[in-house]
C-alpha positions in Angstrom: 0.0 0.0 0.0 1.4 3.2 -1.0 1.3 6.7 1.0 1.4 9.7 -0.1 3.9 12.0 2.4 3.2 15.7 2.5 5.8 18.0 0.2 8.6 19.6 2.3 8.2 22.5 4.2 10.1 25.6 3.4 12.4 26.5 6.6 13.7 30.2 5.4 17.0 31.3 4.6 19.7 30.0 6.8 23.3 31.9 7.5 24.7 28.3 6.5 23.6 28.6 2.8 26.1 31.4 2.4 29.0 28.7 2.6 26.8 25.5 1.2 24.0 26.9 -0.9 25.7 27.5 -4.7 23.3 30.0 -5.1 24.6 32.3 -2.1 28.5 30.8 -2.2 30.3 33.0 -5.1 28.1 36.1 -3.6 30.1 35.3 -0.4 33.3 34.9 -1.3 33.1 38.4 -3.1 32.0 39.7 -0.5 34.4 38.9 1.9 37.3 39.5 -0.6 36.1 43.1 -1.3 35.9 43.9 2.7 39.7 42.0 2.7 40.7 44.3 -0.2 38.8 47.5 1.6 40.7 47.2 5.1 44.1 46.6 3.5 43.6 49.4 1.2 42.2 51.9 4.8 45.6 50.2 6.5 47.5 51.0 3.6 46.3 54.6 3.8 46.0 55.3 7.2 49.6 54.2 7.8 50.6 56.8 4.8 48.4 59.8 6.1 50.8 59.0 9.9 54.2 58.3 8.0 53.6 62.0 6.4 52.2 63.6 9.1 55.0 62.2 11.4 57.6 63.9 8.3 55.7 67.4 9.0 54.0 66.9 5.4 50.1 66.3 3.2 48.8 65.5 0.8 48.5 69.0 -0.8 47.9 69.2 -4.4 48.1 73.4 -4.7 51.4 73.2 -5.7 50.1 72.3 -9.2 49.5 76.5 -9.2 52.7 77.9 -8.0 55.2 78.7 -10.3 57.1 76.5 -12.1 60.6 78.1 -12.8 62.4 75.4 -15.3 62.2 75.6 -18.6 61.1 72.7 -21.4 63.4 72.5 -24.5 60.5 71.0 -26.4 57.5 72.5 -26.6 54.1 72.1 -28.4 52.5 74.8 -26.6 54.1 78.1 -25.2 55.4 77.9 -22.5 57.6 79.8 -20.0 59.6 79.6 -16.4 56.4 81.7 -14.8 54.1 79.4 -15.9 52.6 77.0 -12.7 53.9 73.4 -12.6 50.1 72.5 -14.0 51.1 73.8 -17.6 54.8 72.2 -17.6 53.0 68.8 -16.7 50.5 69.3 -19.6 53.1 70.3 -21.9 55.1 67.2 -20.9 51.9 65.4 -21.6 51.8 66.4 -24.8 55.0 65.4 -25.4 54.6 62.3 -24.3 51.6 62.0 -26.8 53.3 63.3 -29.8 55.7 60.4 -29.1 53.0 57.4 -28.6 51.0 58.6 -31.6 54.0 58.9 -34.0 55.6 56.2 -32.6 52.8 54.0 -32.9 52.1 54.9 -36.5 55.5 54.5 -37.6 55.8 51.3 -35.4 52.8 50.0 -37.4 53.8 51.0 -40.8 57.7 48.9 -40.0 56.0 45.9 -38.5 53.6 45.4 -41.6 56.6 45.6 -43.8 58.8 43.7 -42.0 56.0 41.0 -41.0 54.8 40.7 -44.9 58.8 40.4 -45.8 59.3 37.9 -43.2 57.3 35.5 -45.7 58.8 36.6 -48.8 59.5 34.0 -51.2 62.5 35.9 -51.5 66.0 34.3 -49.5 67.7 37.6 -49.0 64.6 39.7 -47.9 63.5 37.3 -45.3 66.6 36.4 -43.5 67.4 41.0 -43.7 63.8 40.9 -42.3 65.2 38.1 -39.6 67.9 39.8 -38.5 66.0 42.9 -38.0 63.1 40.9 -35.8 66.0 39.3 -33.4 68.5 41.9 -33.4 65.5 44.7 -32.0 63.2 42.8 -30.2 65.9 41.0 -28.3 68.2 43.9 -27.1 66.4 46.4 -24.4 65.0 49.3 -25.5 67.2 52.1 -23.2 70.3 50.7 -25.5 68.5 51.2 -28.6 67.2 54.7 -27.7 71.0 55.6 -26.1 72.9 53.6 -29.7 69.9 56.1 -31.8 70.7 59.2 -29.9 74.7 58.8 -30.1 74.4 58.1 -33.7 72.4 61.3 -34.7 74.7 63.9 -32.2 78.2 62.2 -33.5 77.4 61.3 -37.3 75.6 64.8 -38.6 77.4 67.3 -39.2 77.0 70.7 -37.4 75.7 73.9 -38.3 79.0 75.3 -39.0 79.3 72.6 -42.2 76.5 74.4 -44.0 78.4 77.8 -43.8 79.9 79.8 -46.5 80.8 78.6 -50.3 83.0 75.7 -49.7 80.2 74.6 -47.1 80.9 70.4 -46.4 76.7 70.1 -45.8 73.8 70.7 -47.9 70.2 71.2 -46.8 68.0 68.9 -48.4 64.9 69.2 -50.5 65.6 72.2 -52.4 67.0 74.2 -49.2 64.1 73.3 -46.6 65.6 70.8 -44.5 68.3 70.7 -42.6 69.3 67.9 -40.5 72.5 68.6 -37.9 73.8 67.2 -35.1 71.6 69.8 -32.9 68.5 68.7 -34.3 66.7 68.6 -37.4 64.6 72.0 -38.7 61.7 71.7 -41.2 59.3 74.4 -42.7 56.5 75.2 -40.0 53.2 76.5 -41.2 52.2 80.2 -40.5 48.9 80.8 -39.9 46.9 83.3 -41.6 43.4 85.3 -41.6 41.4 82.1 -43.2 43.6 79.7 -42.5 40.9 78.4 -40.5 38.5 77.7 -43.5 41.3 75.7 -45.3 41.6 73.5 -41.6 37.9 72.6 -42.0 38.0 72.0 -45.5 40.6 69.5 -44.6 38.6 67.7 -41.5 36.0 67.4 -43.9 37.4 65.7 -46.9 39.0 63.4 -44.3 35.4 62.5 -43.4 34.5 62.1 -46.9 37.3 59.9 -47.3 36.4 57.6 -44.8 32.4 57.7 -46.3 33.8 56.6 -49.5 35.1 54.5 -47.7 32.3 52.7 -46.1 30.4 52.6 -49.8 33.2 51.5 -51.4 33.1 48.6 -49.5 29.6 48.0 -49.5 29.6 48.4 -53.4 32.2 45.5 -53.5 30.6 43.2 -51.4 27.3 43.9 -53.7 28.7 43.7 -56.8 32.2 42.4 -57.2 33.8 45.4 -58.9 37.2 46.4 -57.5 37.3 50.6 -57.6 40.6 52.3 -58.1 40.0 53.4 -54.1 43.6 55.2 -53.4 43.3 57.2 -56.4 39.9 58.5 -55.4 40.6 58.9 -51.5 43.7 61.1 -52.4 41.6 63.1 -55.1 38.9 63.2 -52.1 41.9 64.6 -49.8 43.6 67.1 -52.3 41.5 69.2 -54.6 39.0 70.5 -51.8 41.2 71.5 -49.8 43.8 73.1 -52.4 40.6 75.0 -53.7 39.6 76.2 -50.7 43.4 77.2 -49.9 43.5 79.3 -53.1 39.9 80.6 -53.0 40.9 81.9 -49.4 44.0 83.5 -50.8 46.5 81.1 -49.6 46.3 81.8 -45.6 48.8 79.4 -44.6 52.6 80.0 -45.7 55.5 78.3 -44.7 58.3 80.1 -42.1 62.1 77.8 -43.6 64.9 77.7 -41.9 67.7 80.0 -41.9 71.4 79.6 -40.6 72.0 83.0 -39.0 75.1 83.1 -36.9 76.0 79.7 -34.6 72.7 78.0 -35.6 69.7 77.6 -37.6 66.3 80.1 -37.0 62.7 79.7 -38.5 61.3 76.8 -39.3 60.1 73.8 -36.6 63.1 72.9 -34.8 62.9 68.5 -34.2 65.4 68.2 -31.4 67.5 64.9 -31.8 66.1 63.5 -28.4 62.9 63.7 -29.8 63.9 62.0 -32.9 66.0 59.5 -31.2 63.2 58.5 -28.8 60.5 58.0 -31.8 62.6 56.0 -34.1 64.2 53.4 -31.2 60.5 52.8 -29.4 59.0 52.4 -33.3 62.1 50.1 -34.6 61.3 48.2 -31.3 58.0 48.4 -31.0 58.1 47.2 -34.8 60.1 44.4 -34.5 57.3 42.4 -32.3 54.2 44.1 -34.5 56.5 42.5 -37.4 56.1 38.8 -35.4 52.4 39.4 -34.4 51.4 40.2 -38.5 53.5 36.9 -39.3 51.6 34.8 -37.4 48.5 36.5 -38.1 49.4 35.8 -41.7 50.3 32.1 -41.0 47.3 31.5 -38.9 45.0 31.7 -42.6 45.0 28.7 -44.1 46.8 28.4 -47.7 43.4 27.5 -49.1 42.4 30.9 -48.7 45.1 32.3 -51.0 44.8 29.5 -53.2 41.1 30.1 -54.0 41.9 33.6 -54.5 44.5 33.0 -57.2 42.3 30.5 -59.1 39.6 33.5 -58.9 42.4 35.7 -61.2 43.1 38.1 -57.7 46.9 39.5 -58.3 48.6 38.5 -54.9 48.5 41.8 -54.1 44.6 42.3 -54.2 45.1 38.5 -52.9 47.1 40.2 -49.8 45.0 43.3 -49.3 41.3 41.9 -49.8 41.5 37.8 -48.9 44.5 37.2 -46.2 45.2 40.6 -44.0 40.8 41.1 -43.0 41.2 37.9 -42.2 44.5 37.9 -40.0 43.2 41.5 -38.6 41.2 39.3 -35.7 44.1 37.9 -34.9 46.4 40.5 -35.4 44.6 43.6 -33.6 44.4 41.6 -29.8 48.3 41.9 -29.2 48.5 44.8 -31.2 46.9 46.9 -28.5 49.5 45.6 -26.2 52.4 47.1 -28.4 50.5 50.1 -28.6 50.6 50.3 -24.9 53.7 49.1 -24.0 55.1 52.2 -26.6 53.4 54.6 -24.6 54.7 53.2 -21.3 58.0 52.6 -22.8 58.2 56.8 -23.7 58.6 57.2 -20.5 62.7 56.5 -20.6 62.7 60.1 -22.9 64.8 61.7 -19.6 67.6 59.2 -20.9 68.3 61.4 -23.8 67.1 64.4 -22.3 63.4 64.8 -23.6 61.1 66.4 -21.4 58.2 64.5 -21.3 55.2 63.9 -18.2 58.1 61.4 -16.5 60.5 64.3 -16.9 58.2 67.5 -16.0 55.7 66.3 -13.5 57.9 63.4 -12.4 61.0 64.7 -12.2 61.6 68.7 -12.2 58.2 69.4 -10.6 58.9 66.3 -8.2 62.4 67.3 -6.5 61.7 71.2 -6.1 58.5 71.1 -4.9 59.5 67.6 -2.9 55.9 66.5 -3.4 56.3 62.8 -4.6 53.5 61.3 -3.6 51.4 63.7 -5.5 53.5 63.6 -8.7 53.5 59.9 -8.7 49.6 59.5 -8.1 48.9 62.2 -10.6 51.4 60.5 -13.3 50.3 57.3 -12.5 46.8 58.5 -12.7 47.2 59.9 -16.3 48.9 57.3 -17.4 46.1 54.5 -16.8 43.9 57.2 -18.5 45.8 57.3 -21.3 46.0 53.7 -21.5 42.6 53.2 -21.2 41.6 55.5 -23.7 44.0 53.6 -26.5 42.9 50.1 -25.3 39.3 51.4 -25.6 39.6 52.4 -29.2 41.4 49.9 -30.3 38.5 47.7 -28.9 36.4 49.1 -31.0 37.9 48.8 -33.7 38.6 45.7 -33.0 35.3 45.2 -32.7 34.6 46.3 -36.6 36.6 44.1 -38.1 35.3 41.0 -36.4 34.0 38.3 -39.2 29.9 38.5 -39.0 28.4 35.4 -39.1 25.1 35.2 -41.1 
């Protein structure tokens, strides 16, 4: 005979579910590591706040306004001695950007190259390509930036060498460069009443560009037809704007350099710190974007390229259309570590004497004001905000060229 027992009575929420529920469990154990984390972090803090109170000292951050009184060699933005340490720390900044966004452009540009030549058919190119990977990537950066800088102050010749008529130095490009061991100068832009007009008229044929762009593509996918794209986007990028220039009169004119007694005046002067600092961190930099591209390449199958050639695709179109949108996914991932490890990496620029945020706001700004904690919060601060801000983008864009499945 069979009975029927009555269905289990509900007894509430027990404090013993927390450890042997697994619907509480991983709630608990967050819980209790965020209060760990939280008291370390007060201890941490509180034993600071004592330590500097004990030294007579803050944490102050007014000193940002006082006067500054050193001056930055390198500037993109004016800047004097009575200027407060705020502006030399965002004119270091700057300089620190100017490096990571050059650097990382020219980084990507040799890695591509040398990444492609890596698989050249070619003996002589790959193993060149080879020696270039092992010989960079292997050797620390701080030598490569020190070998750089000693290589543009002792093998250029000085201003003196472009002097009179049996001058040993020539300036380049019909008389607008001149490259010495003090620094290279090249025509800067003047700015003119309209100049502004010819700016937008710039910004927007870069946005046409990029529309074209996007249709382009689309037009492709739709129909097949292969446009002539460079040859457009660079008509796209040139007439408007050199109509506009002349329509407006020609606003902007170029200011060439001049020597004039010990040394060159006018133009942009490109110290060789600066120089030395961008092309070591982008030979570097490009040797490992060089490995990452090769074994995004490598990680296609031959099948791929081998359809496209039976399709009539020259291995270039083969290259540009079938193999690198492909590799991209693969590619971009590490890629955004390069990019971030060039940024990080700028900040060895005091090595050669370029003022960047490690040199203004951590170094000059730090030992006369004698505010360290400060300066190292603040640079640390900005420097995981600039970090965050390239990993970001480069998510997105990573993003966009993810293969859509139908």
């Amino acid at each position: 005979m069979t009975t029927l027992s009555d269905p289990p009575q509900d007894q509430g929420f027990r404090l013993s579910q927390l450890i042997y529920d697994t619907r509480y469990r991983s709630i608990t154990i967050q819980v209790i590591a965020m209060i760990v984390f939280m008291l370390i972090a007060a201890f941490l803090i509180r034993n600071t706040i004592i330590n500097l109170s004990a030294l007579g000292k803050d944490i102050n951050f007014s000193f940002l306004s006082s006067r500054a009184a050193y001056d930055i060699n390198q500037q993109i933005i004016p800047y004097t001695s009575n200027d407060p340490h705020w502006r030399a720390a965002l004119v270091g900044l700057l300089n620190t950007l100017l490096i990571a966004i050059l650097g990382c452009i020219l980084a990507t540009v040799i890695g591509v190259i040398a990444g492609v030549l890596r698989l050249s058919k070619n003996w002589l190119t790959a193993k060149i390509m080879t020696v270039y990977v092992e010989s960079f990537r292997n050797i620390p950066v701080l030598l490569w930036i020190l070998a750089f800088m000693a290589v543009l102050s002792e093998s250029l010749p000085a201003p003196r060498a472009f002097r009179g008529e049996d001058a040993t130095a020539s300036m380049w490009f019909w008389d607008s460069v001149a490259v010495t061991n003090r620094g290279t100068y090249v025509p800067s832009p003047v700015w003119g009443s309209g100049s502004s007009v010819v700016i937008i008229a710039f910004l927007l044929s870069l946005l046409g560009i990029w529309a074209f762009g996007k249709w382009s593509n689309r037009h492709f996918e739709e129909t097949g037809q292969h446009l002539p794209n460079f040859w457009i986007k660079l008509g796209i990028l040139i007439v408007p704007t050199v109509l506009v220039y002349f329509v407006m009169g020609r606003p902007i004119t170029l200011s060439y350099p001049e020597l004039k007694g010990f040394n060159f005046s006018g133009g942009l002067h490109m110290r060789n710190s600066m120089l030395a600092l961008w092309l070591a961190l982008s030979f570097y930099t490009g040797s490992f974007i060089a490995e990452i591209v090769r074994s995004g390449i490598l990680a296609i199958s031959k099948g791929q390229t081998e359809a496209a050639f039976a399709l009539g695709l020259r291995p270039s179109w083969t290259m540009n259309l079938v193999i690198l949108p492909q590799a991209l996914r693969v590619i971009i991932p590490p890629l955004i570590s390069q990019y971030l490890n060039l940024t990080k990496n700028s900040s060895l620029a005091l090595a050669v004497g370029y003022m960047d945020l490690r040199s203004t706001l951590g170094g000059t700004t730090l030992n006369t004001t004698g505010r360290e904690l400060e300066c190292m919060l603040l640079m640390m601060l900005i420097y995981l905000i600039v970090s965050l801000i390239i990993s970001s983008g480069m998510n997105i864009y990573n993003k966009s060229v993810k293969l859509k499945e139908r």
